[in-house]
N, C-alpha and C positions, 0 to 999 in steps of 0.2 A: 883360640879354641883349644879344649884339654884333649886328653887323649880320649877319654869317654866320648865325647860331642865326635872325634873322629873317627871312631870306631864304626863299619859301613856293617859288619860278619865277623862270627867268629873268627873265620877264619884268615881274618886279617891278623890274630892274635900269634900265628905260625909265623910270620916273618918280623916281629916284634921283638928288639932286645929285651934280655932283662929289666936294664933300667928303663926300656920305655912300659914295660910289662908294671913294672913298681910304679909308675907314675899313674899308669891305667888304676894299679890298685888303689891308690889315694884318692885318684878323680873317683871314686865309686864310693869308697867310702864318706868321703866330703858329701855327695851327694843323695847318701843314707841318710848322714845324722839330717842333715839343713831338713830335707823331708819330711822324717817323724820327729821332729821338732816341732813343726807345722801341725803336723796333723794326728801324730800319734801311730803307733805302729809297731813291728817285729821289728827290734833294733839290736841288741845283741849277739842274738843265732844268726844274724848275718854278716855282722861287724867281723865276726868270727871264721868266717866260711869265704872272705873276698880272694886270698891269695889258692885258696884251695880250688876256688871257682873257676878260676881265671886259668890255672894249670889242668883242670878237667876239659875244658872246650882248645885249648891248647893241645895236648895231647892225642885227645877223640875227636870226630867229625859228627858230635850229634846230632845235626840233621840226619844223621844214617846209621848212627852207634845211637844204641840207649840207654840212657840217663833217668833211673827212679831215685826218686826222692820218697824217705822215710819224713811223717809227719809235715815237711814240706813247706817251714816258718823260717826257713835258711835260703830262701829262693831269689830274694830278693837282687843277689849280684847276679845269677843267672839270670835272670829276667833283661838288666843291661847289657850283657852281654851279647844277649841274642835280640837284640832291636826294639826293645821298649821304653826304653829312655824316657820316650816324649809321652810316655802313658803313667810316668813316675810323680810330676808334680799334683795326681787325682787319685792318690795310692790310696786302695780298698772303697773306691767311691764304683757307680757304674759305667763313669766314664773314664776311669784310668785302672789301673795295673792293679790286679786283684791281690791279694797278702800270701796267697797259698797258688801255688802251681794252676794253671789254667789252660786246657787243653783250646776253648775255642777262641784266646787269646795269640796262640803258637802251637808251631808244630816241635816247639822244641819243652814241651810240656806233654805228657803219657797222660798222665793221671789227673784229676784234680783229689788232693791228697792230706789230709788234716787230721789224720789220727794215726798216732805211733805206733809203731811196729812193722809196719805191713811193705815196707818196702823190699824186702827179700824176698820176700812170697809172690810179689808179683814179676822180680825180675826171674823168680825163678821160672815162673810162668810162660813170659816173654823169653827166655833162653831156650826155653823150651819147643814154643811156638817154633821161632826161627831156625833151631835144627828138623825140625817134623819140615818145614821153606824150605829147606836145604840154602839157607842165608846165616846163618850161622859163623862167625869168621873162628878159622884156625892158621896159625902161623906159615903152613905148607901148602894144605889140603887146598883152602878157600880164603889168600889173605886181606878178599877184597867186601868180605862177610861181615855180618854186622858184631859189634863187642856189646857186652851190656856190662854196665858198673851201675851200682845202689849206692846211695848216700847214707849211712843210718849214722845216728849219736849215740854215745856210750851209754847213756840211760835207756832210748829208745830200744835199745838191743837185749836188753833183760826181758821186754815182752812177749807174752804166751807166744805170741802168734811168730814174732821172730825168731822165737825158740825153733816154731815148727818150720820155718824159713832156712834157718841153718842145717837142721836134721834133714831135710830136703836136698839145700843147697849140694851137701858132702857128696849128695849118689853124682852129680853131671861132673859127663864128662865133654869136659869142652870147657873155651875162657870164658870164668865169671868172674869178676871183683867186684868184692864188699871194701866197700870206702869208710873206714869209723874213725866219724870224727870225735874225737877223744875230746873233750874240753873240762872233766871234769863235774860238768852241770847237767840240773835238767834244766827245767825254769825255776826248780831251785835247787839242793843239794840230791845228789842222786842217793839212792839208798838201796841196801841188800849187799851179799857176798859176792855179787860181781863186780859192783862198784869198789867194794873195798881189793876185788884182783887187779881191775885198771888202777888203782891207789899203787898197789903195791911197786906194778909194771914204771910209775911211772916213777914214782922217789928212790927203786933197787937199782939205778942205772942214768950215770948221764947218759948223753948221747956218743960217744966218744966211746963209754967203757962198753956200754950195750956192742956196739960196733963187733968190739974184740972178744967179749963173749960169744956174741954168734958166731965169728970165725973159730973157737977151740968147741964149738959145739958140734961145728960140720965136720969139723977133721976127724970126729967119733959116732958119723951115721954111719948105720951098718948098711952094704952091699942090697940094694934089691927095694929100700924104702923110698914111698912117696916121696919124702922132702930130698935123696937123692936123684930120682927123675927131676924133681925142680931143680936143685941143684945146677946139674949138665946144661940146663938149656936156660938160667937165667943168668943176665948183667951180674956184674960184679959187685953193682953199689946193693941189689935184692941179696944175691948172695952173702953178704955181710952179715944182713940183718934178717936172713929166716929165721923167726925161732921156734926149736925143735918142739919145746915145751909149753907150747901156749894152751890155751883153755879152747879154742877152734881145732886145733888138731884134733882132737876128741873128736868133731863132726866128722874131722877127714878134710878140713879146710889149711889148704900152708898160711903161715901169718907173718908178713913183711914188718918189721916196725918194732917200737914206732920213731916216727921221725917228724922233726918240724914243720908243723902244719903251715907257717908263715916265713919260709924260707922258698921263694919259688924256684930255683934251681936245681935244688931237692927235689921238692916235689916233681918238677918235669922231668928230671931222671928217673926215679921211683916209676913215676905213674908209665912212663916211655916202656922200662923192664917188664911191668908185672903185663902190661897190657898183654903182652905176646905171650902169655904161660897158658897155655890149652888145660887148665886146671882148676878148681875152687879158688881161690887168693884172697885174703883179707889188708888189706893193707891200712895199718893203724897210724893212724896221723893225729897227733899232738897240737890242740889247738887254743887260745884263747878266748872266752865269750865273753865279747864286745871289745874283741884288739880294737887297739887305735884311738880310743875315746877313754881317757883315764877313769871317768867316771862310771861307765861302764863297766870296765874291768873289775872295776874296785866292789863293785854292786850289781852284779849282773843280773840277779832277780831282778832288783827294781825297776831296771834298764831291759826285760826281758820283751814285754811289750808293754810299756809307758802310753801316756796319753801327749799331748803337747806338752811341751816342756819348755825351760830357759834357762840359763847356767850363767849364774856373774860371778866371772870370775877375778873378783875386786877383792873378795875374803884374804885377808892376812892370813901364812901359813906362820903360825909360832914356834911348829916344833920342825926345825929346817933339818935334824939328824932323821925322823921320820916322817919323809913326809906322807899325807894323806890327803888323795885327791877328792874326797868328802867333805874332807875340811878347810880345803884350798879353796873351796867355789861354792855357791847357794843353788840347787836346784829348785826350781820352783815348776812343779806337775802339777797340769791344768787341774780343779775339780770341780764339780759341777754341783754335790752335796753328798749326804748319806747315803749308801750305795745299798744295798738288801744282802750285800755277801755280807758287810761289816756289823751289821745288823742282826743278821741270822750269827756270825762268830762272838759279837759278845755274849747272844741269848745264850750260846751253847754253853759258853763259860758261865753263865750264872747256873744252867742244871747242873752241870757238873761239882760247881759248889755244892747245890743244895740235896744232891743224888751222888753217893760215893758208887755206884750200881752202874752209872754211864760212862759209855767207854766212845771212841771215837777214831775214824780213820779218815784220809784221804791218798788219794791216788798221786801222789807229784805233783799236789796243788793246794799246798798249804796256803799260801798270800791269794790264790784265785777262789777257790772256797773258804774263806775265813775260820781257819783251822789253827794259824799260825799262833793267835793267843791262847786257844786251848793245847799244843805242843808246848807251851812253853810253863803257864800255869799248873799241868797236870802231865806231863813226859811221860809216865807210868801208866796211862789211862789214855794215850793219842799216841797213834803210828801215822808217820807217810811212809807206805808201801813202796813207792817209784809208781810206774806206768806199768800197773799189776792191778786194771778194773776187777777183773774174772778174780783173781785172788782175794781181791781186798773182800768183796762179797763171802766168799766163802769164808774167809777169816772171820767174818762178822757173823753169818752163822756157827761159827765153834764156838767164839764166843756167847751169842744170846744162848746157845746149847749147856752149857754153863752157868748161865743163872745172870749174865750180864745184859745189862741194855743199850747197845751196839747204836751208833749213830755214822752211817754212811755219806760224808760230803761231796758229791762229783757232780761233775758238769750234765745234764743230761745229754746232751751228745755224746758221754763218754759211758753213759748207764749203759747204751746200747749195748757196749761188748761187754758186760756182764749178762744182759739177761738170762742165760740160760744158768745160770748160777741164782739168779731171784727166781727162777722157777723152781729149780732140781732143789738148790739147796736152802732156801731159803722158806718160798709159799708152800711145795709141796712139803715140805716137815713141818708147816704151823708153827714158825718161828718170827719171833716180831724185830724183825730186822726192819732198822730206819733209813730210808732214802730219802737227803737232801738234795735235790736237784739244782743247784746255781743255774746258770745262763739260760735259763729256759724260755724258750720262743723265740724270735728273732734277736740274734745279736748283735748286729749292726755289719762295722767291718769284714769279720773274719769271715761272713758271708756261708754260702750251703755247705760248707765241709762242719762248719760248728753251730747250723742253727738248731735249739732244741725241739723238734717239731712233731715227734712221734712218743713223746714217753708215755704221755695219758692213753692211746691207744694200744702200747703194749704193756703194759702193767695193769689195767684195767681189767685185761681178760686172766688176770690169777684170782682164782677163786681166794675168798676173804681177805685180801687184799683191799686197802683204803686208800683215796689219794686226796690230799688236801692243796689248798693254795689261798696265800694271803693276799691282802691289797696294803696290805701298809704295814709297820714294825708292831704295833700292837696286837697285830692280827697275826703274825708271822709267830709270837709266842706265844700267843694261847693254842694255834695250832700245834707249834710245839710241844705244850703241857698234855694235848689231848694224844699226838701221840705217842709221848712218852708212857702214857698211862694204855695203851693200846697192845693186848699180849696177844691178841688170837693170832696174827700173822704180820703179813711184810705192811706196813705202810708207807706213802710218800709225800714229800710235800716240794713243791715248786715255786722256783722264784725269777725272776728275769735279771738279765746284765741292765739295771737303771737303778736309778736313785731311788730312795723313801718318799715316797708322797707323804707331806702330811695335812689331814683333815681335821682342826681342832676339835669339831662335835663329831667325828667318828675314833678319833681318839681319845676321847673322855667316854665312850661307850661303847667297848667293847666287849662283847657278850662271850664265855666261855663257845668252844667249840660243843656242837651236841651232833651226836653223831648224823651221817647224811639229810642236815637240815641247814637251809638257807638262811641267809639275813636279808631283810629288805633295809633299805638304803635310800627309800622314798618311804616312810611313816606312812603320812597322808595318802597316798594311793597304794599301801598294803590289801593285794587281791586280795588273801587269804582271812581280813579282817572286813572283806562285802565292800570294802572300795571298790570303783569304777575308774580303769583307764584305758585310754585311747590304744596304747600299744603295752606291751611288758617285755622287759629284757631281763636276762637271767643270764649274766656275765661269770664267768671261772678265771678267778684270779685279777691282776691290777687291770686288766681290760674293763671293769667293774667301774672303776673310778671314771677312767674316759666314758665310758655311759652316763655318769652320774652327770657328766660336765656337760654334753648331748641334752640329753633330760631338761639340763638347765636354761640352758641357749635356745632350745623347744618350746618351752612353757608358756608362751602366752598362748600358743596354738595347740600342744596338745596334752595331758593330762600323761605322764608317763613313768611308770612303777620298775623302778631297777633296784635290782636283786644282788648279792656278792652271793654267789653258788654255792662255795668253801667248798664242798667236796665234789668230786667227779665220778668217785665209788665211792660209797649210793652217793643217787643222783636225789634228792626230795621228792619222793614221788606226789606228795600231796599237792605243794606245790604248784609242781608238772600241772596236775590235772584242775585246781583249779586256775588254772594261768589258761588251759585250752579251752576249756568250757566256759570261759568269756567271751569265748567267737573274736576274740580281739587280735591282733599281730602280735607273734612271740617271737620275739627273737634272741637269740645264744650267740653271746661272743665268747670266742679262748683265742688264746696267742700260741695256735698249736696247729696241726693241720684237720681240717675238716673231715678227713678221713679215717673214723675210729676214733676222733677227740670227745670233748665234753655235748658237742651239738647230736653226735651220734649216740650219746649214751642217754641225752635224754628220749631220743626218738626212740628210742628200744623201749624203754619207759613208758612213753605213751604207747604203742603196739602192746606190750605188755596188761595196758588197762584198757585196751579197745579206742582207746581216745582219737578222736580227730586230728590231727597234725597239719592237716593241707595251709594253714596261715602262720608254720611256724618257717622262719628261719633263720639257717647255721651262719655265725658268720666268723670264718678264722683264715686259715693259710690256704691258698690254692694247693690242688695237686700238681704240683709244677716247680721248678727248684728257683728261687728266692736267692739273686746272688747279690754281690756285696754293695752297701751304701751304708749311710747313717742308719742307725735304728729308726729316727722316725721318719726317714724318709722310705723305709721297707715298711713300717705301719702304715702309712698314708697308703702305699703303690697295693695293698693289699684288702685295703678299704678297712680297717679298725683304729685308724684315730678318730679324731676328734668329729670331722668332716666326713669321713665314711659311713661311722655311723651314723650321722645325721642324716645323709641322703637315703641309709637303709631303711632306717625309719620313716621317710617319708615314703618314699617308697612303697612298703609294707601298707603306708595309711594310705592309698590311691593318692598321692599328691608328687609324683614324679617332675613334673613342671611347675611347682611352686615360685610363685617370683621372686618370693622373699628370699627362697634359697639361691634364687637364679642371683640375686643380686650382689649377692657377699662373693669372697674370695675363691676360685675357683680351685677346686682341689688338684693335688698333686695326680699325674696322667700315670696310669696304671700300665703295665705290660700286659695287665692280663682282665681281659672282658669281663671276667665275673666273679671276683674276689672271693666270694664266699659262694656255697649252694643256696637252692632256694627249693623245696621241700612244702 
């Protein structure tokens, strides 16, 4: 049995040597990589974080000290250590250990937590709380009060929100520590003038000489300063390493560090000192992402969150004065086919060819939004910002304010923290700023902190605002073309985390984009041309295709006309109206939530022309939070694949107990009674 399998509690970690403490850490890491080997996963930001992990629950009693986690993809050694072990070999499925922090998994999880920055802001929150408890711990007063430490990354920490987290932080008074873990990285190169100050911090000083610079820097604080009350009352080994001149002292925060992240002796002294300083503390720790796994290190992007993988490592290294763990081993990453990020990054690079006028950014997600060959192609004309959504928007409006054609790539889970910047600066000045939406709709693993489920409901309500969505790579660039050619305001288009479908006869006909006007996708039962069908569906986006496949598997029984939407703003009103005035079942699919999505905008539409509605219905995301599994096993539980719609459908035609349907394959069991409305 290793020491992981014997670990009962934390706090069996307090009476543990060192080296048994070292041995815990390998058994944790061994049992990282073997895992998203398997099945794919957050491998690096945790790889990174085990010896760190391990002297944080060592240290504090987080059952009763608390522990926030920034962004929250480094959780994975805390999750072992506080008793879920045995929930690891079903990692980001619903029945094991979710990817990101999970409060109704443990109580040694606060938040569930998947977007950067925000971990200051709520410890400062909770620090808060607990002195208004009168539970607050101080060294004298209350030593048996709770501590709170935040976890943030050295990228994470340049964001807005963290900004405002530290600016906060400096007013309390009482113990807080901010834990940064310095690696260097985001998910991929961090960027901006605070990354280049951690650059500096980190190659002006080894360990040794830093040491003894902060010793001749205390011997010249003057009489009555902050860092001299630390001073008096901290260890010897904090002592060494205050330094007077850090970029935190400006908030009013002291800054310990930094010091090796993967030396655990260190760090349980370190973390032992600063805990007891009834003051701000930052304490900066030096780490590597994806210690322990050569190939990781070497490639940490790529190793960031991988899919399955395999390493043989049989490969001849020929150049034995350098070696390279890249070229020592064969990685082989699962893949599945053409994915819509790579898809939408080469189109981009072909505008950008044939349009000197388009310019492009991403958020710290060049390789996740397919940004990375237009960064490279065109350097001059593509920024990654970092983890700067609210900036990157604005920057995109100075830009399009100038005469350029601004092309925004971000996740829609991450649109979110921009909106008020697509409103203020973007729709309200009548600027045609582009949102790329990646992972839109259910993402699979990463589960409800990154599914994209809301952007078609808030983007829809900005006036002259357009939102498109493709079904396939053909579709993906004529959207594109149309709107590049789109100046009156903000536009957006949307894509999901999956592969390129391809359709050979809807890929040989793909009709230019025309503004808020459908495609039908069934010729032969085209309402709009006085065909007759049983039912009509008017699908948004590649949920479109899954109807078509419905439709198909249907046909000898019913006659049924699916639609590809393409836009959300406008909706086709004509369409709309003659689809209802066939007295026939309508129904709207989007891979969004039914609340405010594409099913509510056409219903506004028919209210709008007096139309009947009573036989249409919504079918998308419950209002209910959707946690982590396979993608299509979150389509299925939601009712929008294949088999969902087909029962809707029947459904809709009075044939609930069909036998034919009774007979086939029994669909995937839902959590939730009614997948979609019915209207």
């Amino acid at each position: 049995m290793n020491r992981l399998e014997q670990l009962k509690s934390p706090a069996d970690l307090r009476s543990m040597t060192v080296g048994e403490l070292e041995e815990l850490a390998a058994d944790i890491r061994e049992s990282i990589i073997g895992q998203v080997q398997k099945t794919g996963g957050h491998l690096a930001p945790n790889l990174g974080v085990v010896e760190l992990s391990i002297a944080l629950h060592r240290v504090f009693d987080l059952a009763h000290d608390r522990l926030l986690f920034d962004v929250g993809h480094q959780c994975y050694p805390h999750k072992l250590l506080t008793g879920r072990a045995p929930l690891l070999k079903n990692l980001r499925t619903r029945e094991g250990m979710a990817g990101f922090p999970e409060p109704l998994e443990s109580q040694y999880d606060l938040f569930r937590v998947g977007h950067a920055g925000t971990g200051i802001s709520t410890a400062v929150g909770m620090a808060r709380g607990d002195q208004l408890n009168g539970e607050a711990f101080h060294p004298r007063e209350n030593p048996d009060g709770r501590c709170i430490a935040t976890l943030i990354g050295d990228a994470s920490i340049v964001n807005g929100v963290a900004m405002e987290g530290l600016n906060n932080a400096g007013t309390l008074k009482r113990q807080f520590l901010i834990v940064l873990n310095d690696n260097g990285m985001s998910i991929s190169k961090p960027q901006g003038a605070v990354a280049g100050y951690f650059d500096r911090v980190r190659v002006s000083h080894t360990y040794a000489d830093f040491k003894k610079g902060a010793r001749r820097v205390l011997n010249r604080i003057p009489g009555g300063s902050v860092l001299e009350e630390v001073y008096h009352r901290a260890g010897e080994a904090t002592k060494a390493l205050i330094s007077e001149d850090s970029w935190f002292e400006k908030f009013g925060i002291v800054t310990v560090g930094p010091i090796d992240g993967h030396d655990l002796p260190t760090l349980i002294e370190f973390l032992t000192e600063v805990r007891d300083i009834d003051r701000p503390v930052v304490l900066h720790v030096k780490t590597t992402k994806g210690k322990g796994l050569d190939i990781a290190e070497h490639d940490a992007t790529t190793f960031h969150s991988p899919k399955p993988f395999k390493v043989n490592r049989s490969v001849v290294q020929t150049d034995n004065e350098n070696p390279d763990p890249a070229a020592a081993c064969r990685v082989e990453i699962a893949s599945s086919g053409r994915s819509f990020t790579s898809a939408f990054g080469e189109a981009l690079v072909a505008l950008m060819h044939d349009d000197d006028k388009v310019v492009a950014c991403t958020a710290a997600m060049p390789d996740g939004t397919g940004v990375t060959d237009a960064l490279r192609a065109f350097p001059d004309r593509t920024w990654d910002v970092g983890i700067c959504e609210s900036h990157a928007a604005d920057m995109m409006a100075g830009l399009a304010k100038t005469g350029w054609k601004p092309f925004f790539a971000v996740y829609s889970t991450f649109v979110q923290r921009a909106f008020d910047q697509a409103f203020q600066e973007i729709a309200l000045q009548g600027l045609p700023v582009r949102l790329c939406l990646d992972r839109a709709g259910l993402v699979g693993g990463d589960g409800a902190v990154h599914h994209g489920f809301c952007d078609i409901s808030l983007l829809r309500t900005l006036p002259d605002a357009v939102l498109v969505a493709p079904i396939d790579e053909p579709s993906l660039k004529a959207a594109l073309s149309f709107m590049l050619d789109y100046d009156e305001g903000l536009s957006a288009i949307r894509y999901p985390r999956d592969d390129v479908r391809v359709e050979e006869h809807l890929v040989n006909n793909c009709p230019p984009f025309e503004m808020g006007k459908a495609r039908c996708l069934t010729p032969s039962c085209d309402v709009l041309d006085g065909a007759v069908a049983d039912a009509i569906v008017i699908a948004y986006g590649t949920p479109a295709l899954t109807a078509l496949d419905a439709s198909r598997d249907l046909e000898q029984e019913y006659s049924i006309a699916v639609y590809d939407a393409r836009f959300a703003k406008p909706v086709d009103a004509a369409l709309i109206a003659a689809a209802l005035k066939t007295n026939k079942p309508v129904l709207t699919i989007e891979d969004h939530s039914v609340v405010g999505g594409f099913g509510s905008a056409v219903l506004e539409c028919a209210a709008e022309q007096s139309l009947d509605a009573s036989r249409l219905v919504r079918l998308g995301l419950p209002d209910s939070w959707v946690l982590q599994n396979s993608r299509s096993a979150q389509l299925a539980e939601v009712g929008i694949d294949q088999r969902g719609i087909e029962r809707a459908i029947r459904l809709a035609c009075g044939r609930s107990c069909d036998q034919a349907f009774e007979s086939k394959a029994t669909p995937a069991k839902s959590d939730h009674s009614n997948s979609g409305s019915l209207t």
